[in-house]
C-alpha positions as CSV (number, residue, x, y, z in Angstrom):
1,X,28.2,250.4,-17.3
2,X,28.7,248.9,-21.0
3,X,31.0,251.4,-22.1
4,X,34.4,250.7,-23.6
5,X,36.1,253.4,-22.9
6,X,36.7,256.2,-20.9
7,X,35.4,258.8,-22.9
8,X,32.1,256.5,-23.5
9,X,31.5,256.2,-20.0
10,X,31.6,259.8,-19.1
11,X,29.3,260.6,-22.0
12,X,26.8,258.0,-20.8
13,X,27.2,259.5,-17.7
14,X,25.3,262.7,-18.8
15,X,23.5,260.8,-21.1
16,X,21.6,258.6,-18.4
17,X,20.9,261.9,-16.2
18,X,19.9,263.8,-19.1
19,X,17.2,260.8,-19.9
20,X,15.6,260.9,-16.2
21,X,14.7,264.7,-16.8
22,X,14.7,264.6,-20.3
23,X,17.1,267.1,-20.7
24,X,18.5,268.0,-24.0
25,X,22.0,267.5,-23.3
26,X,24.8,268.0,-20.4
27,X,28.7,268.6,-19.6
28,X,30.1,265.9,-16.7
29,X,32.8,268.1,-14.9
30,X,35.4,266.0,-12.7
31,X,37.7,267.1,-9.9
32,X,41.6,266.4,-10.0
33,X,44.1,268.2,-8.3
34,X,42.0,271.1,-6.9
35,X,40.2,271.8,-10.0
36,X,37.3,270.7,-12.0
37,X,36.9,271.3,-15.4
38,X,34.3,269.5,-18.5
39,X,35.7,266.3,-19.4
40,X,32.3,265.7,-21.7
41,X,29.9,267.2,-23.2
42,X,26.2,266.7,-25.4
43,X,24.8,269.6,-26.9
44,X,25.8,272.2,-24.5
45,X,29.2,273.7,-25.3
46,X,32.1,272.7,-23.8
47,X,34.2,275.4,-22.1
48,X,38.1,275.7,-21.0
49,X,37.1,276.8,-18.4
50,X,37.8,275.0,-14.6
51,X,36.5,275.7,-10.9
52,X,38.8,275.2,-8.0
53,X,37.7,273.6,-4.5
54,X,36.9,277.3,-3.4
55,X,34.5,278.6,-5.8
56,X,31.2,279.5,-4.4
57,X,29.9,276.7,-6.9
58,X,31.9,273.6,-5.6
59,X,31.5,275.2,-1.9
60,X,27.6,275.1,-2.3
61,X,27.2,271.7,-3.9
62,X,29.9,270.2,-1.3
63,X,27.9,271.7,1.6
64,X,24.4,271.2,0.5
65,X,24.6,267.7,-1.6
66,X,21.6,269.8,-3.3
67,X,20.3,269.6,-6.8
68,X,20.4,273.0,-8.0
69,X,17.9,274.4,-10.7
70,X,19.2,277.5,-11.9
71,X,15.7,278.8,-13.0
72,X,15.0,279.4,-9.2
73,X,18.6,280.5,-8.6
74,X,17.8,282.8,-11.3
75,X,14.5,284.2,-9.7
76,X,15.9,284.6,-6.7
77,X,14.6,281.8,-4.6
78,X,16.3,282.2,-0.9
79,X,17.5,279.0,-0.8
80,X,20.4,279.3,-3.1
81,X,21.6,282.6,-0.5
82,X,24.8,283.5,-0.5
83,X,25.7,281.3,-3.9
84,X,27.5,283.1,-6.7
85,X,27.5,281.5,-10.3
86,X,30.5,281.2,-12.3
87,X,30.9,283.3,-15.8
88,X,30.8,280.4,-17.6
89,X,27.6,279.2,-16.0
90,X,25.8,282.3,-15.9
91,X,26.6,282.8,-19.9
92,X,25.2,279.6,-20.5
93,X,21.8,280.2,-21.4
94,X,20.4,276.5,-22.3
95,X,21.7,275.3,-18.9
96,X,19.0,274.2,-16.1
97,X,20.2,271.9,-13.3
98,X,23.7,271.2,-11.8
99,X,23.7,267.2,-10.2
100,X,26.6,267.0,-7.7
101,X,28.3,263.6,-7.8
102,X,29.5,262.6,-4.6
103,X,31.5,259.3,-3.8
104,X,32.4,258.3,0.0
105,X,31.2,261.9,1.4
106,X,33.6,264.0,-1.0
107,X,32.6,265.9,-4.2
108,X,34.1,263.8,-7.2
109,X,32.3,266.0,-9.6
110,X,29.0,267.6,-10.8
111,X,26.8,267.7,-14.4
112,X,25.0,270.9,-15.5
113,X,21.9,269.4,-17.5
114,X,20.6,271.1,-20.1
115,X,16.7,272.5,-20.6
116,X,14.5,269.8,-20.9
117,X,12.9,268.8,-24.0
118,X,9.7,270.3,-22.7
119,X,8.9,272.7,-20.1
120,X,8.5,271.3,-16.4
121,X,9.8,271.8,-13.2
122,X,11.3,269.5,-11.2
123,X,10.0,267.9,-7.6
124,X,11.2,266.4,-4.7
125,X,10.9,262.9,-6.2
126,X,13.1,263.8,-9.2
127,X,15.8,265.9,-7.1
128,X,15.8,262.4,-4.5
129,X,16.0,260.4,-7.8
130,X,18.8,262.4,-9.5
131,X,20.5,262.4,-6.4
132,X,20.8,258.6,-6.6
133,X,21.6,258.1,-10.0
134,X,24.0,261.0,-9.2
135,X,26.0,258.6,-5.9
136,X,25.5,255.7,-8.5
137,X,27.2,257.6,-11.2
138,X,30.2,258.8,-9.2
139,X,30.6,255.3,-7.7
140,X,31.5,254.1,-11.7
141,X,33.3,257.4,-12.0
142,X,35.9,256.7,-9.3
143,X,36.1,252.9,-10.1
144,X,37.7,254.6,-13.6
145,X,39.5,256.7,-11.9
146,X,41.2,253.6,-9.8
147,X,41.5,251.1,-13.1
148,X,43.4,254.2,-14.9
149,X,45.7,255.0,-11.8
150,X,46.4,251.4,-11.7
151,X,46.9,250.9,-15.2
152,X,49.2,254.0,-15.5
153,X,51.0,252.6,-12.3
154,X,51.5,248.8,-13.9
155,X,53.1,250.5,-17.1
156,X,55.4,252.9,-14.9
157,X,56.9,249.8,-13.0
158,X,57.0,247.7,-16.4
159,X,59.1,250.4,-17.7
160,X,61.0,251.2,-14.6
161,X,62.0,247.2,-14.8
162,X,62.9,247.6,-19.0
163,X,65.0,250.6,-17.7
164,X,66.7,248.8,-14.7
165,X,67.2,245.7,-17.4
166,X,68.9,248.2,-19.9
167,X,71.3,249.8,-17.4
168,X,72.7,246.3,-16.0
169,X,73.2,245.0,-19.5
């Protein structure tokens, strides 16, 4: 909540879940217009890649509001059924857990954590505690989100007012 900008926020953002695991890194991946796609990134690459609302990734998350280790995705543990990884996912070998961020019921994003510093597996207490920071999160994300439309909207009517000035002289 310190940060000064933008881009600091969203990297503290996958810095403070990537502290409660220890994990060595993460990639914050926000939602706009249908599509999410990495808006930052510490020691895991960032990709151009995007999901839309109907990949089996964002469908699952959305659904489940689950915290989902890809090690037991990976061994085939039944409670990921039916869930289908994207390319960009599956080729990212360092990758571990994907933390949905949900605001007011709706998916405003998710962070894939990397490995964690040293092996362990995660329990109930840390997937109820990640979920948390992961509500707590999105609520600072979507306060951004709301300062930046309403910044953007304050210059659009100081320029409409400039233009309208302009015209009548």
């Amino acid at each position: 909540s310190d940060a000064q900008s933008a881009e600091a926020l969203r990297l503290g953002v996958v810095c403070g879940l990537s502290d409660i695991v220890e994990a060595t890194g993460g990639a914050l991946w926000l939602g706009h217009d249908g599509r999410y796609s990495c808006v930052a990134s510490l020691n895991l690459p960032e990709t151009g890649d995007w999901e839309s609302d109907a990949s089996s990734l964002v469908i699952f998350l959305c659904e489940r509001d689950w915290i989902l280790d890809l090690r037991e995705l990976r061994s085939g543990d039944p409670s990921y059924e039916g869930l289908v990884l994207p390319v960009w996912l599956k080729d990212m070998k360092r990758a571990w857990l994907v933390v949905p961020l949900r605001h007011q019921e709706q998916l405003l994003g998710f962070v894939v954590l990397g490995e964690p510093r040293a092996p362990r597996r995660i329990n109930w207490e840390d997937r109820d505690l990640l979920k948390t920071a992961g509500r707590q999160v999105a609520s600072y994300l979507a306060f951004l989100s709301a300062s930046e439309a309403l910044m953007q909207a304050r210059q659009f009517e100081a320029f409409n007012r400039l233009s309208a000035y302009v015209v009548h002289d």
